[in-house]
Backbone as JSON Lines, residues from 0, in Angstrom:
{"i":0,"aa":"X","n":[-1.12,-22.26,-1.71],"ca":[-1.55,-22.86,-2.95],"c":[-0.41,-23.54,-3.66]}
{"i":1,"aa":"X","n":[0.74,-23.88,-2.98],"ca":[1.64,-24.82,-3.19],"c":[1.19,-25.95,-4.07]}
{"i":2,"aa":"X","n":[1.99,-26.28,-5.28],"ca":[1.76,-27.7,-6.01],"c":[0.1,-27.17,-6.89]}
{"i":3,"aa":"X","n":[-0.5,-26.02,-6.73],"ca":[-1.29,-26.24,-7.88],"c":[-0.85,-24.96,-9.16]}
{"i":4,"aa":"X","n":[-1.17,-25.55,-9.95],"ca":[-0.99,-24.73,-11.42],"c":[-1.69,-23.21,-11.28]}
{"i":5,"aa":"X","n":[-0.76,-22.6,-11.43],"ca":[-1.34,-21.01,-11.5],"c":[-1.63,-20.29,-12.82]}
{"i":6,"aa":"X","n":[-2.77,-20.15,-12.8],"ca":[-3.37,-19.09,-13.49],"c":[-3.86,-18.18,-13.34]}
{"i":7,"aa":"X","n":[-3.59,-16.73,-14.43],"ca":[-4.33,-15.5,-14.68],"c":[-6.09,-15.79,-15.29]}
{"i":8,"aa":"X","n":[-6.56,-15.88,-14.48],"ca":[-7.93,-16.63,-15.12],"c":[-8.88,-15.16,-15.32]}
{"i":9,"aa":"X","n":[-9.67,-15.01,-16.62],"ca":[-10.15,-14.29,-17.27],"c":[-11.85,-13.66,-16.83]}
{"i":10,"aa":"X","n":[-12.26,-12.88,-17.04],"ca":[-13.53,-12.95,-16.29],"c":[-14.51,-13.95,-16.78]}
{"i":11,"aa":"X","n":[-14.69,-14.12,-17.76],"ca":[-15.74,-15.28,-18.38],"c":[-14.94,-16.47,-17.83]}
{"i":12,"aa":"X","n":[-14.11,-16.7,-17.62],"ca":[-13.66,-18.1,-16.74],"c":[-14.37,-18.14,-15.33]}
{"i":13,"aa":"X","n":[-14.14,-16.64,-14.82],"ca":[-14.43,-16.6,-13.34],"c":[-15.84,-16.76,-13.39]}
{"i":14,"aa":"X","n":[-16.96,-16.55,-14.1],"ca":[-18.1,-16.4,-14.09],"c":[-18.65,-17.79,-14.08]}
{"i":15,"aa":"X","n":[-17.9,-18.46,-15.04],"ca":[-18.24,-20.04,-15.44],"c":[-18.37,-20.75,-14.2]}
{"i":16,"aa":"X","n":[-16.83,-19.98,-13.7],"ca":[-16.25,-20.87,-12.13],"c":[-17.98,-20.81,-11.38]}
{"i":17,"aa":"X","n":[-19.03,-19.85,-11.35],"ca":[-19.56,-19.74,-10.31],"c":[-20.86,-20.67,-11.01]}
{"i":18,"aa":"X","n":[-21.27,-21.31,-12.08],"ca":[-22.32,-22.18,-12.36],"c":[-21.89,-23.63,-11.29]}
{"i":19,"aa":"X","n":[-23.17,-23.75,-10.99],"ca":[-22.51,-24.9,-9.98],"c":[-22.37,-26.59,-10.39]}
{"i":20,"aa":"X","n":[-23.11,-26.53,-11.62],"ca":[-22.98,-27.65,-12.08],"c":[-21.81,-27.71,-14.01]}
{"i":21,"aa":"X","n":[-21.11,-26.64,-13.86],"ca":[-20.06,-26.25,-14.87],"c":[-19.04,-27.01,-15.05]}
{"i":22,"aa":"X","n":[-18.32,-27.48,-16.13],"ca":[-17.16,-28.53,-16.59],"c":[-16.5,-27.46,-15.98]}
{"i":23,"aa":"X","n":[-15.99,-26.12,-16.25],"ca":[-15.2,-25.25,-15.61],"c":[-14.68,-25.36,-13.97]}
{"i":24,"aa":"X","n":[-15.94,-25.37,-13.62],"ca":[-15.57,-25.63,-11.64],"c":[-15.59,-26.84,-11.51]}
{"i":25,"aa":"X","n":[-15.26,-28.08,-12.34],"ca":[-15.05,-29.31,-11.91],"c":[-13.16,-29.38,-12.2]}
{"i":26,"aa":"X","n":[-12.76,-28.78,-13.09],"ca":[-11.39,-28.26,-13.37],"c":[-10.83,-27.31,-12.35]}
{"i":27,"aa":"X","n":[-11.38,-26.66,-11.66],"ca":[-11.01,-25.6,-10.93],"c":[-10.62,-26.18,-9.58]}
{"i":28,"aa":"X","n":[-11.67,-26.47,-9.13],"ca":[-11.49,-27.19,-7.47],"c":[-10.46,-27.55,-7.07]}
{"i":29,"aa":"X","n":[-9.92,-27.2,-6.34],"ca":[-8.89,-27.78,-5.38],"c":[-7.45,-27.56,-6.06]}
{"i":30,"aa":"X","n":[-7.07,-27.23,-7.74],"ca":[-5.93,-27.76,-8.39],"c":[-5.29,-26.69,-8.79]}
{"i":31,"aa":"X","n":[-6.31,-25.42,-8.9],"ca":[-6.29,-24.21,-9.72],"c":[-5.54,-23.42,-9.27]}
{"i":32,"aa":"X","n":[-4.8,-22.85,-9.03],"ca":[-4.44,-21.35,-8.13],"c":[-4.99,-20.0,-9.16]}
{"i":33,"aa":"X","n":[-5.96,-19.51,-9.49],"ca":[-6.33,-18.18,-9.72],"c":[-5.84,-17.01,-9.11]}
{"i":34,"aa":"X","n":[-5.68,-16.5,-10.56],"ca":[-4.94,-14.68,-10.14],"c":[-5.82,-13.94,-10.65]}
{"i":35,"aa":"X","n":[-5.86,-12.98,-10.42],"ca":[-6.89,-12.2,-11.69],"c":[-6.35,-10.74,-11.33]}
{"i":36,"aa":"X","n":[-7.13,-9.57,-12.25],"ca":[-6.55,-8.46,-12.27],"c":[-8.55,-8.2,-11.6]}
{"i":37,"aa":"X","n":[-9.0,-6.73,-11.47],"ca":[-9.97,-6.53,-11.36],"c":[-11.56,-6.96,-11.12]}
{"i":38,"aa":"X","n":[-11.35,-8.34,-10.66],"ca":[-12.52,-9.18,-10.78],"c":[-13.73,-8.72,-10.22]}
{"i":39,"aa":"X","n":[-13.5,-8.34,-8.78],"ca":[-15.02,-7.85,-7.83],"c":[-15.46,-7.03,-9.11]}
{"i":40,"aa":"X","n":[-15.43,-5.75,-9.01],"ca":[-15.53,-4.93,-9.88],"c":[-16.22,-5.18,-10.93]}
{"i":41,"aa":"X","n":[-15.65,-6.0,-11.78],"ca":[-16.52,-6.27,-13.11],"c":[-17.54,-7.96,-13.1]}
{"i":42,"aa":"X","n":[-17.58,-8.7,-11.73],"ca":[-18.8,-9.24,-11.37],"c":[-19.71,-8.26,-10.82]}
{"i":43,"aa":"X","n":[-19.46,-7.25,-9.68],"ca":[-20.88,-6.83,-9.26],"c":[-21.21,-6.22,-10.39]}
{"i":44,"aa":"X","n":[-20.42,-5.56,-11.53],"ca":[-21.36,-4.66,-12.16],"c":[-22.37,-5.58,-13.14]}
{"i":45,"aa":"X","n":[-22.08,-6.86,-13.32],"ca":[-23.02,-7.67,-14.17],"c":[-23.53,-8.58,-13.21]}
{"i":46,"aa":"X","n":[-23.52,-8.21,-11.99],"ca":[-24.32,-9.5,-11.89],"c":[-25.96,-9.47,-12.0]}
{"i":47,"aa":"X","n":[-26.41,-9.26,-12.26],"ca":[-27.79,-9.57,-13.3],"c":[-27.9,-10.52,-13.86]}
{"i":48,"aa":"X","n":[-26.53,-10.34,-15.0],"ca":[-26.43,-10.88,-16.45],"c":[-25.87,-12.4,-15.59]}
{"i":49,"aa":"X","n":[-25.24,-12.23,-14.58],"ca":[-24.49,-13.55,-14.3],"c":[-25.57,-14.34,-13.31]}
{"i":50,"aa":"X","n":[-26.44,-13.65,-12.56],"ca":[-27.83,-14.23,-11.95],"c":[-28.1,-15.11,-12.84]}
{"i":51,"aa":"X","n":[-28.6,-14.34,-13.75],"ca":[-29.2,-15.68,-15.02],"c":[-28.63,-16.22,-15.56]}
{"i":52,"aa":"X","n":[-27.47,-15.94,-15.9],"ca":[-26.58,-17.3,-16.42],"c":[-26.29,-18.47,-15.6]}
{"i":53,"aa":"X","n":[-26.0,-18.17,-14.48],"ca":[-25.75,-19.28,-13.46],"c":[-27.02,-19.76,-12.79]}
{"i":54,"aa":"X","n":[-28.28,-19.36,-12.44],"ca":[-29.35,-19.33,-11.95],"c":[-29.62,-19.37,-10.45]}
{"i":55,"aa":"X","n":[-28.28,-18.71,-10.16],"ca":[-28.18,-18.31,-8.74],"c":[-28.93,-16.88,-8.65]}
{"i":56,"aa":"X","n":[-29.46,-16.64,-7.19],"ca":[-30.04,-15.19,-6.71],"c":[-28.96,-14.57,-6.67]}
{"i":57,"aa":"X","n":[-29.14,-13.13,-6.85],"ca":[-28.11,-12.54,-6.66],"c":[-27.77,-12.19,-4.91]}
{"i":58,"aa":"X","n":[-28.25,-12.78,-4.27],"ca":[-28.06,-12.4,-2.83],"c":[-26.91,-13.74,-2.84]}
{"i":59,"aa":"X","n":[-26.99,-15.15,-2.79],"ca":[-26.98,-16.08,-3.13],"c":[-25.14,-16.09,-4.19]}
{"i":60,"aa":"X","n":[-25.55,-15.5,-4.85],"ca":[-24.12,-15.2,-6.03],"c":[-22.74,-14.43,-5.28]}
{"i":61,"aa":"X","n":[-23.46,-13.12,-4.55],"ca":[-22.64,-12.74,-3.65],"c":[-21.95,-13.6,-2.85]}
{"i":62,"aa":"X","n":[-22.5,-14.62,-2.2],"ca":[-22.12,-15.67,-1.39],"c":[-21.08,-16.79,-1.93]}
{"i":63,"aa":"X","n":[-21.24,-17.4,-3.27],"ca":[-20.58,-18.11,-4.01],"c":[-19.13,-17.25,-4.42]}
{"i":64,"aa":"X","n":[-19.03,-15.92,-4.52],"ca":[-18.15,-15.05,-5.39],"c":[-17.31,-15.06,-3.84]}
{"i":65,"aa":"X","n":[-18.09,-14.61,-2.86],"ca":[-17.13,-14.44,-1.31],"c":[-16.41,-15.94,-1.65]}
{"i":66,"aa":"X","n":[-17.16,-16.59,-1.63],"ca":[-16.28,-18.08,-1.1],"c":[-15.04,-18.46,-2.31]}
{"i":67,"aa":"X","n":[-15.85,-18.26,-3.58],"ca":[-14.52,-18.44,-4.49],"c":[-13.35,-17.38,-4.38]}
{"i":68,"aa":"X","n":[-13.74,-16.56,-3.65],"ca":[-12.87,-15.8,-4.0],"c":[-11.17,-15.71,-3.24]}
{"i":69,"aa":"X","n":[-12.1,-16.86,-1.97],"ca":[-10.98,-17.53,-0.96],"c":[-10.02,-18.06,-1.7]}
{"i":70,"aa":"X","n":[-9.93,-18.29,-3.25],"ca":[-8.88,-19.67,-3.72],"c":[-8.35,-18.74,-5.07]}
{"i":71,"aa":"X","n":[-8.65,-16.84,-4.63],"ca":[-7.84,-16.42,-5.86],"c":[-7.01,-15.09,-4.98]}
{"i":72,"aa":"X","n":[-6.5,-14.99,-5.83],"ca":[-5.35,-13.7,-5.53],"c":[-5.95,-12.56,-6.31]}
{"i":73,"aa":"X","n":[-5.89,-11.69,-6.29],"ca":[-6.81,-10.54,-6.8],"c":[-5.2,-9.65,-6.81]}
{"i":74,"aa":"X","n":[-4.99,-9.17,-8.21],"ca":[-3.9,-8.3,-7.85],"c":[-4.52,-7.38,-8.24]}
{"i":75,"aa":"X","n":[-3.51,-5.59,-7.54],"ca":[-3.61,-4.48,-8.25],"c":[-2.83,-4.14,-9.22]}
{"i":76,"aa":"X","n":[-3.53,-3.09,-10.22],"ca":[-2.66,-2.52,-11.47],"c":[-1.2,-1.95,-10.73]}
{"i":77,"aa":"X","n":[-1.1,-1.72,-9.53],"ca":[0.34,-1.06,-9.33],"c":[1.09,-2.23,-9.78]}
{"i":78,"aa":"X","n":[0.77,-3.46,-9.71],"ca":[1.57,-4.44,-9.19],"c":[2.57,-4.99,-10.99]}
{"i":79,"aa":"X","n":[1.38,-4.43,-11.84],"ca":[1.74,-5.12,-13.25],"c":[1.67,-3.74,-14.67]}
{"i":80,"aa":"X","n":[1.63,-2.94,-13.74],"ca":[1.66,-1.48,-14.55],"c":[2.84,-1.68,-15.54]}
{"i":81,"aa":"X","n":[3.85,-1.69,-14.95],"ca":[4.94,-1.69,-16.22],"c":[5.51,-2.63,-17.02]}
{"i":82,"aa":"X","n":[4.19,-3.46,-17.03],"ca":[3.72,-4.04,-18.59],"c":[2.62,-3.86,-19.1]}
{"i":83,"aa":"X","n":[1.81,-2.6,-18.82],"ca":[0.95,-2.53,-19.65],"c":[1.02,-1.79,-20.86]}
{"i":84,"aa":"X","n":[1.96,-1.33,-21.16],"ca":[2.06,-1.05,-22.2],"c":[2.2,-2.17,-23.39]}
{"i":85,"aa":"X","n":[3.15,-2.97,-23.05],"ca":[3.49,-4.14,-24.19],"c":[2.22,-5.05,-23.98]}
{"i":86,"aa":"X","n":[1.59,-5.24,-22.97],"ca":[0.0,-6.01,-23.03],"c":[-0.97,-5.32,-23.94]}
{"i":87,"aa":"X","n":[-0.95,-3.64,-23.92],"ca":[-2.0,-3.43,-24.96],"c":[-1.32,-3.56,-25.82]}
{"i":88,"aa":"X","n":[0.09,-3.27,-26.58],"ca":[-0.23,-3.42,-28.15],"c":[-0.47,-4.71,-28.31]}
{"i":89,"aa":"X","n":[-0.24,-5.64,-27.5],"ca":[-0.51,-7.62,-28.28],"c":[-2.0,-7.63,-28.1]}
{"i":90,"aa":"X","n":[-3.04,-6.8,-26.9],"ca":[-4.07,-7.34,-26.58],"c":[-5.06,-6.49,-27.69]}
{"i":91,"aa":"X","n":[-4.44,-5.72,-27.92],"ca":[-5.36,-4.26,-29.23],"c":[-5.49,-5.24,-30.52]}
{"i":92,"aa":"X","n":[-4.81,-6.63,-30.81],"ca":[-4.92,-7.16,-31.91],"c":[-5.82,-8.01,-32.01]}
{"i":93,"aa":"X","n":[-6.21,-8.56,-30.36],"ca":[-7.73,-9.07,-30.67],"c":[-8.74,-8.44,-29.81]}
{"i":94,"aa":"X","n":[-8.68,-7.97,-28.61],"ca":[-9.38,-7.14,-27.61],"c":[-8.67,-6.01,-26.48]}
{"i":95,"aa":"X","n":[-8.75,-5.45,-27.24],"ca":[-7.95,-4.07,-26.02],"c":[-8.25,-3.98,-24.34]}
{"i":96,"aa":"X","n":[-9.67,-4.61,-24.65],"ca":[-9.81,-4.82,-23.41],"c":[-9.5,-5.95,-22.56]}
{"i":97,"aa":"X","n":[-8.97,-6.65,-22.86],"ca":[-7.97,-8.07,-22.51],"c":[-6.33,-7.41,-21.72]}
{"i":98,"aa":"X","n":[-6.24,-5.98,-21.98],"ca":[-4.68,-5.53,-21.63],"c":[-4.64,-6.26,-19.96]}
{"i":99,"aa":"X","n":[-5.62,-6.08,-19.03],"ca":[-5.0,-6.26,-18.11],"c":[-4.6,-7.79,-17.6]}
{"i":100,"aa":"X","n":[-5.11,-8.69,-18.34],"ca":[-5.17,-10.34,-18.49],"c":[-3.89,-10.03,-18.68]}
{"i":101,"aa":"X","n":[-3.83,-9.49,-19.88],"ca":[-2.12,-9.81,-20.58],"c":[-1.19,-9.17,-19.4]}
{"i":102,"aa":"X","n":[-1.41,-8.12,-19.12],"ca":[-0.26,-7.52,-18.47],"c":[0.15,-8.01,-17.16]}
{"i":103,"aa":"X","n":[-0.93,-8.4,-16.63],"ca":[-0.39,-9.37,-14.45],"c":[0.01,-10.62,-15.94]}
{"i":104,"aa":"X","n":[-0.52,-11.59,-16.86],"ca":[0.23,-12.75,-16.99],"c":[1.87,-12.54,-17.3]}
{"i":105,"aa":"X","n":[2.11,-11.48,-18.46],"ca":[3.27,-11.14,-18.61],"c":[4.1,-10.94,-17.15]}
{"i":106,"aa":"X","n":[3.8,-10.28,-16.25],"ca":[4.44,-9.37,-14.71],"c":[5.25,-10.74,-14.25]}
{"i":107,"aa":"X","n":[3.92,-12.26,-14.02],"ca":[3.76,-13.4,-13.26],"c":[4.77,-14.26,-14.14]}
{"i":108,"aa":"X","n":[4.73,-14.39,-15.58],"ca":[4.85,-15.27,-16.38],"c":[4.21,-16.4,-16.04]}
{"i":109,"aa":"X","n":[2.57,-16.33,-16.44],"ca":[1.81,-17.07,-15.98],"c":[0.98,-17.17,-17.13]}
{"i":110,"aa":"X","n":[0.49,-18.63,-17.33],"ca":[-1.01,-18.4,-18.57],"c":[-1.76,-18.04,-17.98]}
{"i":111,"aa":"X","n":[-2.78,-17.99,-19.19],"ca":[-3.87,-17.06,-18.83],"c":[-4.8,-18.26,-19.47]}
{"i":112,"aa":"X","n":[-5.93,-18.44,-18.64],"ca":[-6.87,-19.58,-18.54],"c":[-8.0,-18.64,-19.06]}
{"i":113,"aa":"X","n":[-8.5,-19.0,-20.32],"ca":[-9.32,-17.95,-20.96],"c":[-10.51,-19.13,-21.98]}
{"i":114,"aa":"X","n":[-11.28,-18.23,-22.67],"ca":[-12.18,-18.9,-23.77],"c":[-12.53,-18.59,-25.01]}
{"i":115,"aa":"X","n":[-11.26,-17.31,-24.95],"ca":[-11.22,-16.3,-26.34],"c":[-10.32,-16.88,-26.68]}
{"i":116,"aa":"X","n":[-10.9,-17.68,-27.66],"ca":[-10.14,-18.43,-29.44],"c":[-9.38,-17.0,-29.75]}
{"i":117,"aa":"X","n":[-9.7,-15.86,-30.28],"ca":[-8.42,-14.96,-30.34],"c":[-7.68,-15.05,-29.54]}
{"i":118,"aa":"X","n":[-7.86,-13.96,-28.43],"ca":[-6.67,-14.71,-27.82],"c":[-5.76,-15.71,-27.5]}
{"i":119,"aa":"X","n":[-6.31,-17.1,-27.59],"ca":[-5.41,-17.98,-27.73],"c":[-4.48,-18.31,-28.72]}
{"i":120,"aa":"X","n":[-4.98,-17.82,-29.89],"ca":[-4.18,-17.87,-31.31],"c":[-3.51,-16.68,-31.11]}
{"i":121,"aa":"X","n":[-3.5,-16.08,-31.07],"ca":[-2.69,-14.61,-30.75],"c":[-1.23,-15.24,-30.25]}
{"i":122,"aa":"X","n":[-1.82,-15.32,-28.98],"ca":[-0.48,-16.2,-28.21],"c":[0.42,-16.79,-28.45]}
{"i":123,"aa":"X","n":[-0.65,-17.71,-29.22],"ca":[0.15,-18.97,-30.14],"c":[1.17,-18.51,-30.99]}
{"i":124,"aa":"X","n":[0.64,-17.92,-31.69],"ca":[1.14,-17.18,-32.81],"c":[2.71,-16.41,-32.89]}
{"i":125,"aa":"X","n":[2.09,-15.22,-31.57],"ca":[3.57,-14.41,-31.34],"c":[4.4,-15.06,-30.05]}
{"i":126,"aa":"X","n":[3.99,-16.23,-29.39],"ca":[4.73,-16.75,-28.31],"c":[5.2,-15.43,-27.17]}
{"i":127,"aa":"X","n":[4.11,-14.49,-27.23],"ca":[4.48,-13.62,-25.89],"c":[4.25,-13.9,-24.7]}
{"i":128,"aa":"X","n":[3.27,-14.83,-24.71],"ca":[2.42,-14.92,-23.83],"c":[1.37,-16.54,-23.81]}
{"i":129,"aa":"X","n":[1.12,-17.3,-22.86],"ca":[0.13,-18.35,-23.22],"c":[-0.85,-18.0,-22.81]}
{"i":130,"aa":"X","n":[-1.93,-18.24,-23.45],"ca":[-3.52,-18.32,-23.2],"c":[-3.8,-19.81,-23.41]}
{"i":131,"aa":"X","n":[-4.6,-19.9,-22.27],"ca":[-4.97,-22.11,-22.74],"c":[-6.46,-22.03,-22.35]}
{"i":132,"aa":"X","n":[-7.11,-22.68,-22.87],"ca":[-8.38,-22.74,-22.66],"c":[-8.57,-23.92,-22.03]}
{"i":133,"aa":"X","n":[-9.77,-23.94,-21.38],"ca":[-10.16,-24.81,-20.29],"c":[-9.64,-26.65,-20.46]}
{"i":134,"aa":"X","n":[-9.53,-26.95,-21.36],"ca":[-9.46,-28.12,-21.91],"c":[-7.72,-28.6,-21.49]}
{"i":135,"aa":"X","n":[-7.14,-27.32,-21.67],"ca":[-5.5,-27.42,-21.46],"c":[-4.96,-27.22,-20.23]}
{"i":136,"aa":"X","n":[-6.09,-26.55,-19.77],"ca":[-5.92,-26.38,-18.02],"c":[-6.21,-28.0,-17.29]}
{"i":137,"aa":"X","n":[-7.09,-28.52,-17.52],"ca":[-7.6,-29.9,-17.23],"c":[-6.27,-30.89,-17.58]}
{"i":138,"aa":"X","n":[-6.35,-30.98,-18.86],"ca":[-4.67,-31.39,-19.21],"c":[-3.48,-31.42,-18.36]}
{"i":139,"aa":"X","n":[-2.91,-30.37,-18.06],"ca":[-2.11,-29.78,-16.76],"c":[-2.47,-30.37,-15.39]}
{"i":140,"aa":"X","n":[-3.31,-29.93,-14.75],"ca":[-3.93,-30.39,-13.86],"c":[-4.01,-31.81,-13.6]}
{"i":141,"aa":"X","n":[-4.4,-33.03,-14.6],"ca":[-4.21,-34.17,-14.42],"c":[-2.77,-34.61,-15.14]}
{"i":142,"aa":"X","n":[-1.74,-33.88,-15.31],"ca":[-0.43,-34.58,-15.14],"c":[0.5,-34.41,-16.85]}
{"i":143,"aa":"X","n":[-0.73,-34.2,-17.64],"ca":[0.66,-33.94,-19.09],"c":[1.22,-32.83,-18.89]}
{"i":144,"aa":"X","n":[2.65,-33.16,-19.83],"ca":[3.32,-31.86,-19.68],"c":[2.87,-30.68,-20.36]}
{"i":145,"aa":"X","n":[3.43,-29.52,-20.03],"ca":[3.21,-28.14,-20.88],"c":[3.46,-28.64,-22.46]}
{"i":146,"aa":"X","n":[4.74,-29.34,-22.72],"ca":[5.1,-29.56,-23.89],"c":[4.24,-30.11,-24.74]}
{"i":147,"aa":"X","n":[3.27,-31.13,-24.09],"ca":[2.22,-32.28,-24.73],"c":[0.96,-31.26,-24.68]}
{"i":148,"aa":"X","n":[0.76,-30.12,-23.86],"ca":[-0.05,-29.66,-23.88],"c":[-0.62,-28.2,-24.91]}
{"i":149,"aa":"X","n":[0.72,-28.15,-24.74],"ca":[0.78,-27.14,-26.19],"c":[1.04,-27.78,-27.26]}
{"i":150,"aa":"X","n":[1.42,-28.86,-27.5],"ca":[0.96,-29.38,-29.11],"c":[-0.45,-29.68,-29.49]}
{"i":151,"aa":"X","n":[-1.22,-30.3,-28.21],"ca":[-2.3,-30.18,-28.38],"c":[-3.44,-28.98,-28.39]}
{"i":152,"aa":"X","n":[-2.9,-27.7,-28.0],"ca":[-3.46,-26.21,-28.22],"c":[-3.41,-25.94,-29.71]}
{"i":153,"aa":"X","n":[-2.23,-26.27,-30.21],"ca":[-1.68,-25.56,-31.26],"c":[-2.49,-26.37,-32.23]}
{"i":154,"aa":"X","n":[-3.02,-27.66,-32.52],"ca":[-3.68,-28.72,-33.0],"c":[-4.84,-28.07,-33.03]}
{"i":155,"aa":"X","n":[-5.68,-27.98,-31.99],"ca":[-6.7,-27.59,-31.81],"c":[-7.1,-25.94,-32.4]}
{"i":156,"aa":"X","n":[-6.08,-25.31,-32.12],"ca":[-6.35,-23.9,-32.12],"c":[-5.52,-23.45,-33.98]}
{"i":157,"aa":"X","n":[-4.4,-23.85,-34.36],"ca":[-3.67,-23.39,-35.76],"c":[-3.82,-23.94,-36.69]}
{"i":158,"aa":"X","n":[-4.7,-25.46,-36.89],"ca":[-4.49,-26.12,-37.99],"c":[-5.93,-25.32,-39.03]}
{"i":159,"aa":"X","n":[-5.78,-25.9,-40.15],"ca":[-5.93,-24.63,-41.05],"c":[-7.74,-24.68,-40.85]}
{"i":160,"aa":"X","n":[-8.5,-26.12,-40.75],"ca":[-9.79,-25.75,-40.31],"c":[-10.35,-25.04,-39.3]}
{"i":161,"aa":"X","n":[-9.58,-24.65,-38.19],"ca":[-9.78,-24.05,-37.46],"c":[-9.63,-22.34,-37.05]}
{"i":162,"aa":"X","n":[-8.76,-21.71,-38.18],"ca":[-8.67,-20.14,-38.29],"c":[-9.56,-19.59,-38.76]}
């Protein structure tokens, strides 16, 4: 996965990834490198909820999740354990349950490709960590820099109509 942009991509990213007609998987294809912490896991246990969101069968979904799953890295908690501590106290300020996003991005020093407006301001905010939402990933991907791309996060995400 040489030459593409790596990301810790979030489960509601990964889920998006699997609608087949999604702005998300038109960003993703081919450019993305995905990491994730726990993913199988917390798709089979919803997929129901993700059947109908995407309007795939769930026999069908299984099939899409095998194939995407060719273009991600799936790490284990051994791998990013000793940062989970400093991931929950930053991730306890908007979702505790976000620690393990935070903690493989912190391990990687990698953003985290997400759709939680907290979290992204969080980020912003204490510079521990980046969270970019889909829009900034696309950005990247077709060629601006990080620098141009985080002014435009910070635009989008800190100016005062937007908190």
């Amino acid at each position: 996965m040489e030459g593409h942009i790596r990301v810790v991509v979030d489960t509601s990213i990964f889920i998006k990834l699997l609608k087949p007609d999604s702005y998300t998987r038109k960003v993703f294809y081919g450019t993305v490198a995905v990491i994730a912490p726990y993913l199988i896991y917390e798709i089979y246990k919803h997929r129901k909820r993700i059947s109908n969101f995407t309007g795939i069968s769930e026999d069908e979904l299984m099939k899409v999740i095998g194939h995407l799953l060719e273009f991600c890295e799936i790490r284990p908690e051994i791998e990013y354990f000793d940062r989970w501590e400093e991931a929950y106290e930053l991730a306890k300020q908007f979702d505790e349950k976000d620690t393990p996003f935070v903690a493989l991005a912190l391990k990687l020093k990698a953003p985290i490709w997400t759709g939680d407006k907290k979290m992204i301001i969080y980020g912003l905010k204490r510079g521990k960590y980046l969270a970019l939402d889909t829009k900034a990933v696309e950005e990247l991907v077709k060629g601006k820099s990080l620098e141009d791309v985080l002014k435009d996060l910070k635009k989008r995400y800190l100016t005062s109509h937007n908190k």
